[in-house]
ZADREN-176813 format. One record per residue (C-alpha): residue number from 0; chain; x, y, z; residue in one letter. Coordinates in nm, 4 decimals. Example, Ala and Ser with C-alpha at 12.3 -4.5 7.8 and 13.67 -1.06 7.14 Angstrom:
2
[0 'A' [1.2300 -0.4500 0.7800] 'a']
[1 'A' [1.3670 -0.1060 0.7140] 's']
This chain:
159
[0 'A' [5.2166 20.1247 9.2497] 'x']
[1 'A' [4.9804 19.8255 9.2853] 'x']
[2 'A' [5.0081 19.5982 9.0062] 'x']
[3 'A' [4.6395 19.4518 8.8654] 'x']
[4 'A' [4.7160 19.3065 8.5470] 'x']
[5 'A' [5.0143 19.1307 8.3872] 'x']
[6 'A' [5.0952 19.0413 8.0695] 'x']
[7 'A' [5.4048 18.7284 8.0134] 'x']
[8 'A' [5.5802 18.6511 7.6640] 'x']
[9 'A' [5.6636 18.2703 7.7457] 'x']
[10 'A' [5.9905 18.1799 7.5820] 'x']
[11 'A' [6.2218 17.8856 7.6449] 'x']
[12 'A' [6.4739 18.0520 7.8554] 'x']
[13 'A' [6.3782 18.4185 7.8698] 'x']
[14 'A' [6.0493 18.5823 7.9631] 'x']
[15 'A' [5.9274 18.9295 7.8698] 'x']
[16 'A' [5.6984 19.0791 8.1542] 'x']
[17 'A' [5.4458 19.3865 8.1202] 'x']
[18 'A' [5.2460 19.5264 8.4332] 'x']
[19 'A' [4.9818 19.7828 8.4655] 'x']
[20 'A' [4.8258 19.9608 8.7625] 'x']
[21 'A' [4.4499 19.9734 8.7968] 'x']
[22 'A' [4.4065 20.2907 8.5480] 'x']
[23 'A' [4.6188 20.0514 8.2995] 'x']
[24 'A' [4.9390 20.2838 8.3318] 'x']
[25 'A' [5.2768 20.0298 8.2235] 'x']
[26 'A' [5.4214 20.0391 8.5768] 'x']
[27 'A' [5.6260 19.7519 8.4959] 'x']
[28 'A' [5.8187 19.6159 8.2242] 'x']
[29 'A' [6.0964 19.3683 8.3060] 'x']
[30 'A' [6.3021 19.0524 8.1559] 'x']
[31 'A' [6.2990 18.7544 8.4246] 'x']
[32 'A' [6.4945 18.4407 8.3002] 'x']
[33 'A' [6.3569 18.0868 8.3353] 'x']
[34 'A' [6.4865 18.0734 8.6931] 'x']
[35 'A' [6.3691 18.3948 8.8318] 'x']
[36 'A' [6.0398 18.3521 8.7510] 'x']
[37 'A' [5.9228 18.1888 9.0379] 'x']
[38 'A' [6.0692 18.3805 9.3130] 'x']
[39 'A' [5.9161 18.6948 9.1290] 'x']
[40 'A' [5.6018 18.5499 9.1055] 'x']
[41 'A' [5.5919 18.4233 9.4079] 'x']
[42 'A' [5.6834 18.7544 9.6150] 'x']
[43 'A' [5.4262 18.9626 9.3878] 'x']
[44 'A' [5.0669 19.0424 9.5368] 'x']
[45 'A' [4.7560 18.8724 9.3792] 'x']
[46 'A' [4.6742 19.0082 9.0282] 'x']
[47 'A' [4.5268 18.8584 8.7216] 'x']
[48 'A' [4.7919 18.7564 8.4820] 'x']
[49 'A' [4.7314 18.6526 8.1362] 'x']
[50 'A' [4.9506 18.3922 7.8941] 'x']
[51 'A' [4.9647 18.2790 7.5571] 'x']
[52 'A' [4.8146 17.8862 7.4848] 'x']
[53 'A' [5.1807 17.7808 7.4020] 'x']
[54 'A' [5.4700 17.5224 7.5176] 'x']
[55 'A' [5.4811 17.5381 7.9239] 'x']
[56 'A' [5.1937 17.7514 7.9485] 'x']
[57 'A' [4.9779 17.5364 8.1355] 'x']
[58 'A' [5.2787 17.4525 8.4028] 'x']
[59 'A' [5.3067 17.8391 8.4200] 'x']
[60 'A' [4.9615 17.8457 8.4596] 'x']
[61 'A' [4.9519 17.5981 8.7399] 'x']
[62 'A' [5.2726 17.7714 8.9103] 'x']
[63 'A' [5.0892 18.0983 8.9398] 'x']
[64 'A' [4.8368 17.9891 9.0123] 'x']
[65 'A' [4.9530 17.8361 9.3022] 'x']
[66 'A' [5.0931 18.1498 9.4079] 'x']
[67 'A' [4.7354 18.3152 9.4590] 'x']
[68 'A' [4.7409 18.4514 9.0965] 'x']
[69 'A' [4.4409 18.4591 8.8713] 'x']
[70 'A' [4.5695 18.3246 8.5626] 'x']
[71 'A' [4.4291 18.3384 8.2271] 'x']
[72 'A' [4.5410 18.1371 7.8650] 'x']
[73 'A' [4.4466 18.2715 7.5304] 'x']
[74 'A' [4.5129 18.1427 7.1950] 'x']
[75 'A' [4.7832 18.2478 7.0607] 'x']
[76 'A' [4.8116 18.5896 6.8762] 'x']
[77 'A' [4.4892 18.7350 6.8006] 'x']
[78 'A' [4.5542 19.0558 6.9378] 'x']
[79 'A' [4.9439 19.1475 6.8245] 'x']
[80 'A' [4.8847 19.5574 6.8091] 'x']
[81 'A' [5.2695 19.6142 6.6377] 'x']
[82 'A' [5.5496 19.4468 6.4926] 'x']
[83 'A' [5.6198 19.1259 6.6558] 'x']
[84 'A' [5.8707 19.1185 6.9290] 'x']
[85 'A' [5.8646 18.9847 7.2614] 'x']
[86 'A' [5.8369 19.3500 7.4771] 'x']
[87 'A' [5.5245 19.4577 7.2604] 'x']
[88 'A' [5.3706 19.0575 7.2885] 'x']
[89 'A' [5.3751 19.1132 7.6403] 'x']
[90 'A' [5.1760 19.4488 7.6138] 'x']
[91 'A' [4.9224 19.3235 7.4183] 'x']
[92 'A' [4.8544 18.9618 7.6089] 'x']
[93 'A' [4.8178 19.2311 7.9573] 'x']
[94 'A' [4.5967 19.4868 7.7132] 'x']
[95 'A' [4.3968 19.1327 7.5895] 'x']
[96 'A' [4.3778 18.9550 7.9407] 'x']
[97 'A' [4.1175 19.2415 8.0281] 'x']
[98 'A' [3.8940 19.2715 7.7051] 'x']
[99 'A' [3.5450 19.0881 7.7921] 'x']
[100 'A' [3.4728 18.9101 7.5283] 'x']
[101 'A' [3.8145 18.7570 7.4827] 'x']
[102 'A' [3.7940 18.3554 7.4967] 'x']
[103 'A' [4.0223 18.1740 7.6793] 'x']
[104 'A' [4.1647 17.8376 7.7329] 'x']
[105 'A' [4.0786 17.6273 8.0371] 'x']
[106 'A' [4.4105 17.5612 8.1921] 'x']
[107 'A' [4.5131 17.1575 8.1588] 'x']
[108 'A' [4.5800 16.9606 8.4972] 'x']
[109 'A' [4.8650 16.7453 8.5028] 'x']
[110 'A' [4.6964 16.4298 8.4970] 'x']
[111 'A' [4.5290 16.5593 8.1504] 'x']
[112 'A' [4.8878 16.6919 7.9805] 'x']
[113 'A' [4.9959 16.3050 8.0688] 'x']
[114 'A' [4.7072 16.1514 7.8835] 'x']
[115 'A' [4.7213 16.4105 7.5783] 'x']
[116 'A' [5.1014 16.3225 7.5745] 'x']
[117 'A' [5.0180 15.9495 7.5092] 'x']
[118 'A' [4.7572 16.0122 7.2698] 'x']
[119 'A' [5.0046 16.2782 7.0563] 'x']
[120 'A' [5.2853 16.0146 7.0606] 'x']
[121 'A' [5.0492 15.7158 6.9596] 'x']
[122 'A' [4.9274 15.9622 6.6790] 'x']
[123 'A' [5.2947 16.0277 6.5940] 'x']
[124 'A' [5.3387 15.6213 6.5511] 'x']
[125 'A' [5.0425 15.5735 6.3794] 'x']
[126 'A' [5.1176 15.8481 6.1040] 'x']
[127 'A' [5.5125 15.7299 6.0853] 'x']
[128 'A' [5.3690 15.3664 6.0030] 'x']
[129 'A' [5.1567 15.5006 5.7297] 'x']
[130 'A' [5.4226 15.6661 5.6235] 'x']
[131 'A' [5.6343 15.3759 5.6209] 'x']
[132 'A' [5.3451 15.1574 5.4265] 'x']
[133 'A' [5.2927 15.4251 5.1329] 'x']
[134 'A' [5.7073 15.3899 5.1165] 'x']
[135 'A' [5.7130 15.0265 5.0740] 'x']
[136 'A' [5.3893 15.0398 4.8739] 'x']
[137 'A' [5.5396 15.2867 4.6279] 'x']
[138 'A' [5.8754 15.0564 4.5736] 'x']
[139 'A' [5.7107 14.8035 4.5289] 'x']
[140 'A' [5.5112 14.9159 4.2399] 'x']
[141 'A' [5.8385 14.9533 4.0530] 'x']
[142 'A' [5.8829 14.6174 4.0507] 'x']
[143 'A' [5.5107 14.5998 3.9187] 'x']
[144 'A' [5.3732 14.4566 4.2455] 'x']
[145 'A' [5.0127 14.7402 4.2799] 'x']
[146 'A' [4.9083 14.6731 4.6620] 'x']
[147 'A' [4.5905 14.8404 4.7488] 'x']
[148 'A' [4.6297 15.1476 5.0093] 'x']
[149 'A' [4.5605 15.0780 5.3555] 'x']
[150 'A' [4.8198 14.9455 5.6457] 'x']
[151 'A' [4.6233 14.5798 5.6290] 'x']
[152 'A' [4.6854 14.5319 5.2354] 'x']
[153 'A' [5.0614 14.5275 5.2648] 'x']
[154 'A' [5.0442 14.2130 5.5760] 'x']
[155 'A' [4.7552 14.0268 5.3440] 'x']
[156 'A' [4.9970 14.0062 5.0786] 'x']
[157 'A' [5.2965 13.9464 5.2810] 'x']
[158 'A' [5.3897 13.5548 5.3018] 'x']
């Protein structure tokens, strides 16, 4: 019972695992919590091991990696076969990891989650202070003061 391909469900606390053998017989399908996942992994020969693009994929990615696995990412959920729940996700991200013309997602270092992180929170500010402008824009045209749009109107007209 050599496992070749894996297939994870990332969750926030629990993970849904499905293995097959090299004639893609199910040989394994387990539950590993948050904690449990890296002592698995980490005891388990090398085998390719595919994941859905999603929150802590790319630190699972790394992790595994780490471990001598061959890890893939794939955009999420182009390849659900029945109804959605984590057991049958699991199948089909193992059943997808091995289809050769599946595209997949280059796995983010560190360094580059850090830098998209800064840029995503700037991009949070930015859209909170247009928000905040279109507010103060839209009050003040009850009081019949019309400010053009655009974040530099409302500081021109400001004393």
């Amino acid at each position: 019972m050599k496992i070749t391909t894996i297939g994870i469900d990332l969750a926030k606390g629990v993970f849904q695992i499905h293995g097959v053998d090299e004639y893609g017989k199910a040989v394994l399908r387990k539950q590993l919590r948050r904690g449990q996942m890296t002592e698995f992994f980490a005891n388990l020969g090398p085998c390719l091991i595919g994941l859905e693009a999603c929150g802590s994929s790319h630190h699972w990615a790394r992790k595994l990696g780490g471990f001598g696995h061959t890890v893939k990412l794939m955009s999420p959920q182009p390849y659900v076969k029945t109804n959605k729940h984590d057991m049958a996700d699991a199948e089909a991200i193992c059943e997808a990891v091995t289809r050769p013309n599946m595209r997949f997602v280059p796995i983010k270092t560190v360094e580059q989650q850090a830098i998209l992180s800064v840029h995503r929170a700037r991009q949070g500010f930015v859209k909170a202070r247009t928000s905040q402008a279109n507010q103060i824009r839209g009050l003040l045209s009850e009081f019949g003061i019309v400010i053009p749009q655009g974040i530099q109107s409302i500081g021109k007209r400001m004393p």
